[in-house]
C-alpha positions in Angstrom: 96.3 99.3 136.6 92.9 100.2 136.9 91.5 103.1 139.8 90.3 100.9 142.4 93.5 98.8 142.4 95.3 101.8 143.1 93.2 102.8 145.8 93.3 99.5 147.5 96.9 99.8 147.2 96.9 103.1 148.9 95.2 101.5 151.5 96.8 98.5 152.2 100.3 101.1 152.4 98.7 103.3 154.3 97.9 100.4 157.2 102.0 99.3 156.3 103.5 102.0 157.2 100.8 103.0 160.2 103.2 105.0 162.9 106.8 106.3 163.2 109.4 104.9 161.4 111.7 102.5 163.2 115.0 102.8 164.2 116.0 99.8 161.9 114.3 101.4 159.1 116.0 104.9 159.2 119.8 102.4 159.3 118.2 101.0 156.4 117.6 104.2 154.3 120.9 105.9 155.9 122.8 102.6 154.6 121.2 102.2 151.1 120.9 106.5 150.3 123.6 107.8 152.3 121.5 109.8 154.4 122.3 111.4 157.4 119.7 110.3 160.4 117.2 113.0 160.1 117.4 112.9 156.6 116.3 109.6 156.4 113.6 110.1 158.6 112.3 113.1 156.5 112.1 111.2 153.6 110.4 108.3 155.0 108.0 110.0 156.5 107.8 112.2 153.3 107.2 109.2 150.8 104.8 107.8 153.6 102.1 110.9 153.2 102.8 111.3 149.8 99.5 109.8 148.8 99.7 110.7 145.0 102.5 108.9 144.5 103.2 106.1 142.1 103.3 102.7 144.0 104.6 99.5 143.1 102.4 96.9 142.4 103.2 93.7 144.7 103.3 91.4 141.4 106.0 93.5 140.1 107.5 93.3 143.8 107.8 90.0 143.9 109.4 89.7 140.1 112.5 92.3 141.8 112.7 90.1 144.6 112.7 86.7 142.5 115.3 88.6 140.3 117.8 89.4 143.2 117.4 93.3 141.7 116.6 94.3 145.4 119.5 93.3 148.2 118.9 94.9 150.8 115.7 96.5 150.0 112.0 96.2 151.1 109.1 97.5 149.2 109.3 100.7 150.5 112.6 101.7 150.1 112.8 100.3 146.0 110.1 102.5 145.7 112.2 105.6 147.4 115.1 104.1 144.6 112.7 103.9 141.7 111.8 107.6 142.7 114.9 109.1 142.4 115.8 107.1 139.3 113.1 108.7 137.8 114.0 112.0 139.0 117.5 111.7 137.6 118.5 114.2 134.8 117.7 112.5 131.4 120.8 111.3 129.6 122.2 112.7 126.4 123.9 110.6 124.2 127.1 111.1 122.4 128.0 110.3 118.7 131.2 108.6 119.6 129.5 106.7 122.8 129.3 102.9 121.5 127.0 101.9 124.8 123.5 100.4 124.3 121.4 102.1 125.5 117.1 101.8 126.4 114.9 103.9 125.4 111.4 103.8 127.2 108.1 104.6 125.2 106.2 107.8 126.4 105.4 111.0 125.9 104.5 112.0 121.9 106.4 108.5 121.9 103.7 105.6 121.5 104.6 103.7 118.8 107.0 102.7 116.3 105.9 105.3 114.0 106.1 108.1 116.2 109.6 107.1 116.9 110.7 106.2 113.2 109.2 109.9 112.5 112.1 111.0 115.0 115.3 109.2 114.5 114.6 107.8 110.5 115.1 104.2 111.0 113.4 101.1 112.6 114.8 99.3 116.1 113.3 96.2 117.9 110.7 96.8 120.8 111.0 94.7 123.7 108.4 94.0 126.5 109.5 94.8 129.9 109.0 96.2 133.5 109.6 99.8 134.9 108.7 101.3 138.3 104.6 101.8 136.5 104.4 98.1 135.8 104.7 96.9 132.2 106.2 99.1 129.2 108.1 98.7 126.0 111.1 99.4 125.3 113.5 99.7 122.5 116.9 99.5 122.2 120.1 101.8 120.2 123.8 102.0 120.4 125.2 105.4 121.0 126.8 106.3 117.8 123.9 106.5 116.2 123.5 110.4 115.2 119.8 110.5 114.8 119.5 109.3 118.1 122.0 111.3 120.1 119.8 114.3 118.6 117.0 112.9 119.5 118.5 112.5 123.6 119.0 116.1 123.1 115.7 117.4 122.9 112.3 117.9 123.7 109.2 117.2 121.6 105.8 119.2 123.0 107.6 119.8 126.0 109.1 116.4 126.2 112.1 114.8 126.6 113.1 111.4 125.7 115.0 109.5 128.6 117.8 107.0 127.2 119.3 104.5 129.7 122.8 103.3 129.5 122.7 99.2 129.7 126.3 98.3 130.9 125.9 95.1 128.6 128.5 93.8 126.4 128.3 94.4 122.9 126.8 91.8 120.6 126.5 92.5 117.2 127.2 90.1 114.7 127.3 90.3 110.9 124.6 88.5 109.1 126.8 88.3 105.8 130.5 87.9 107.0 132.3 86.3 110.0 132.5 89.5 111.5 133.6 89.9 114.8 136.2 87.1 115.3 138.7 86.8 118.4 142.2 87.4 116.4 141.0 87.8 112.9 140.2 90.8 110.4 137.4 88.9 109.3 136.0 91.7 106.6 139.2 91.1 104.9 138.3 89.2 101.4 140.5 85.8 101.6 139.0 85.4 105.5 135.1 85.6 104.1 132.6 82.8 104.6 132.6 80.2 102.1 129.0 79.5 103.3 125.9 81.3 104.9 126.3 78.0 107.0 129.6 78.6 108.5 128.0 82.0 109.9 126.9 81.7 113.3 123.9 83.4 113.3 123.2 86.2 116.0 120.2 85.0 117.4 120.9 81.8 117.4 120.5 79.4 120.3 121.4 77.0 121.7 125.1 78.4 121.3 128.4 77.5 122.9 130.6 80.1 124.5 134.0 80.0 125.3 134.6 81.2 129.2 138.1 81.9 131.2 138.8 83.6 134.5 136.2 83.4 137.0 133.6 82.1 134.4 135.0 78.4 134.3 133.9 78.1 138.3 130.9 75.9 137.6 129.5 77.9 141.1 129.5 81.0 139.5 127.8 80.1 136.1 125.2 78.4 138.6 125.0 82.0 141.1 124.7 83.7 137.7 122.0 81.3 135.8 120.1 79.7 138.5 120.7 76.5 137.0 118.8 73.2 138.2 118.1 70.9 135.0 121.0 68.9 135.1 121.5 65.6 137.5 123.1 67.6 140.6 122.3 71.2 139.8 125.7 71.7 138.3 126.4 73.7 135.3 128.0 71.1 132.5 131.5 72.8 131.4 133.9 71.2 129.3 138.1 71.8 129.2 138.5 73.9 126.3 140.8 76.1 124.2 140.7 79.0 122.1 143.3 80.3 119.6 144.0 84.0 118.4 144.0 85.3 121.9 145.8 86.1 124.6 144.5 86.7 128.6 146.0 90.0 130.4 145.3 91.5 133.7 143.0 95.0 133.5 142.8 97.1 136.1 145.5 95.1 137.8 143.3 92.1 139.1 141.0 91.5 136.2 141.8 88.6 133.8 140.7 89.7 130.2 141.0 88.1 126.8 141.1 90.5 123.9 143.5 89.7 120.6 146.8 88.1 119.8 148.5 86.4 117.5 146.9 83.5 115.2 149.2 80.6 117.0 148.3 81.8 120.5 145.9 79.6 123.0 144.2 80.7 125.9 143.2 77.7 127.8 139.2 77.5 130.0 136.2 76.0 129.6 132.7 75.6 127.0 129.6 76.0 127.6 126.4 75.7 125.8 124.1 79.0 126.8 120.7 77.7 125.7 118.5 80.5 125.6 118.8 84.6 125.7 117.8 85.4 128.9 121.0 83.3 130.0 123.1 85.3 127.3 121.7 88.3 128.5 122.6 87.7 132.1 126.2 86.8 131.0 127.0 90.2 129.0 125.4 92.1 131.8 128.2 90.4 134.5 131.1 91.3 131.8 129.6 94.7 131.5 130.1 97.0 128.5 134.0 96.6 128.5 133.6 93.8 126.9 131.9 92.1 123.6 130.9 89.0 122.1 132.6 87.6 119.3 132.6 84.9 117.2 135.3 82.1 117.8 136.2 78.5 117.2 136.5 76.6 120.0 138.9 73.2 120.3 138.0 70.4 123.0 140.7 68.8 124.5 140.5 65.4 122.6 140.7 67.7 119.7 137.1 68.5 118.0 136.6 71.7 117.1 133.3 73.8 116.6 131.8 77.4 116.4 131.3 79.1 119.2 131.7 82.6 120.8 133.5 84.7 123.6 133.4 87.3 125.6 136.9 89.3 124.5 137.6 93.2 126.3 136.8 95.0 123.6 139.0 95.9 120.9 139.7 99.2 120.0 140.6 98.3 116.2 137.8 96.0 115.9 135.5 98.8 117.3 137.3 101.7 114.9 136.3 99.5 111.7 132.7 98.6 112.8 131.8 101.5 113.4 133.6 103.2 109.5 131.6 100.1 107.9 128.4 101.2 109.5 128.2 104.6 110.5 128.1 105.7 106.6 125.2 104.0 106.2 123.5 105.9 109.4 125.0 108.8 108.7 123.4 109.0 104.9 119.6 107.7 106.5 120.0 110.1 109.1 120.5 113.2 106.9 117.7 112.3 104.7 115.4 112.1 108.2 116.6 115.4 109.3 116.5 117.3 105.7 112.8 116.0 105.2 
């Protein structure tokens, strides 16, 4: 954003937000912050003559709108959000924490060089959108030990800030069948005959295996904002999957995870055709749970690869992370000895 955008922006605020707040606008701040009434007023009036701060653009305004990131929010208030989101205490990250976890460029921080220098090993950058407008971003799971150093400390008087993404794990082997709902797929006799019997990790379109509140058409729709198909509703077939088993967590939460080979959960497939959809689904399960690779049986019998969104496993997630952490741990020590 150039200088005389932000100055017209400035302008066009300051003729916004031109007299006392309202009455409706302090419920508003005392509803979304928590604020007592005065409170509320102090910091609207606050943000209002802070004319040095960062504003959001109204392109990226309208993106948070289209994206349903900002119920019951104006412009002005995600901006008081985005403020104190920024404000928030950097996260550190521990070597036994398996959440994903964002990490944006800044600082010393510009490139991938600057950022291989720090944690020894390369990681995928991602476009996206913060409360400046566009950035990149690139992505690590927890356990990584270079990296929870790295949340840890400062570099010329700067510290990296890692966001926890309460997604669900997805991270499937490129050379074995690994993850599978109900199997020790590392084990020798269970390996791939073929690199085409793999499901690949990036691959799309994929089908997925849903049960619970996922096999409401509505919902997938609600979730997706689906319109290509005759009526607008999401295409779902009656389905089954076998090596698992559906318990309640928490007491009202249905949740697959592991069982015996013979055992059948019963639900519905459905063929998730591009990432951001994928995305969107591991983001509504959250980080208890992970995808997995799984072969799904249609009623009139035809089965096919597919995957599901099991609660994660705790013995599945004990030998992921002894077949990979050696490997970081090795790289890492040769980063930090250098």
């Amino acid at each position: 954003m150039d200088i005389l955008c932000e100055l017209e922006d400035l302008a066009n605020e300051a003729i916004r937000h031109d007299g006392e707040p309202t009455a409706q606008k302090i419920r508003q701040w005392q509803s979304l912050f928590g604020y007592t009434y005065s409170k509320a007023l102090e910091n609207i009036k606050s943000q209002r003559l802070d004319f040095g701060r960062r504003i959001l653009s109204d392109e990226l305004w309208r993106l948070v709108q289209e994206g349903g990131k900002a119920e019951g929010y104006d412009k002005e208030a995600y901006e008081h959000q985005l403020d104190l989101w920024a404000k928030a205490r950097p996260q550190n990250i521990d070597t036994d924490d398996d959440g994903t976890y964002v990490f944006r460029f800044d600082g010393p921080f510009v490139d991938m060089d600057s950022l291989r220098a720090a944690i020894g090993c390369d990681v995928e950058i991602t476009q996206g959108f913060d409360h400046a407008g566009e950035a990149r971003f690139a992505e690590f799971i927890g356990r990584n030990p270079a990296v929870a150093k790295v949340s840890t400390q400062e570099f010329f008087g700067h510290q990296p800030n890692f966001t926890r993404m309460f997604l669900a794990r997805k991270e499937l082997s490129s050379h074995s069948l690994y993850p599978m709902l109900g199997v020790d797929s590392t084990l020798p006799y269970r390996r791939a005959q073929t690199q085409g019997e793999i499901l690949m990790h990036t691959e799309y379109p994929v089908w997925y295996f849903f049960y619970g509140t996922l096999t409401d058409p509505g919902n997938i729709k609600d979730l997706l904002t689906i319109d290509g198909t005759i009526d607008g509703t999401p295409f779902l077939m009656p389905a089954m999957v076998q090596g698992g088993i559906v318990k309640l967590w928490g007491g009202k939460y249905k949740a697959l995870i592991d069982g015996p080979s013979d055992a059948q959960v019963q639900g519905m497939a459905y063929q998730v055709t591009r990432y951001e959809h994928e995305e969107t689904l591991r983001f509504y399960e959250t980080d208890k749970y992970e995808v997995v690779r799984c072969s799904i049986i249609l009623a009139r019998g035809v089965e096919f690869r597919g995957l599901d969104l099991p609660c994660r496993n705790s013995w599945r997630t004990r030998r992921y992370r002894n077949d990979h952490l050696c490997r970081m741990i090795r790289h890492s020590h040769q980063t930090w000895n250098n």
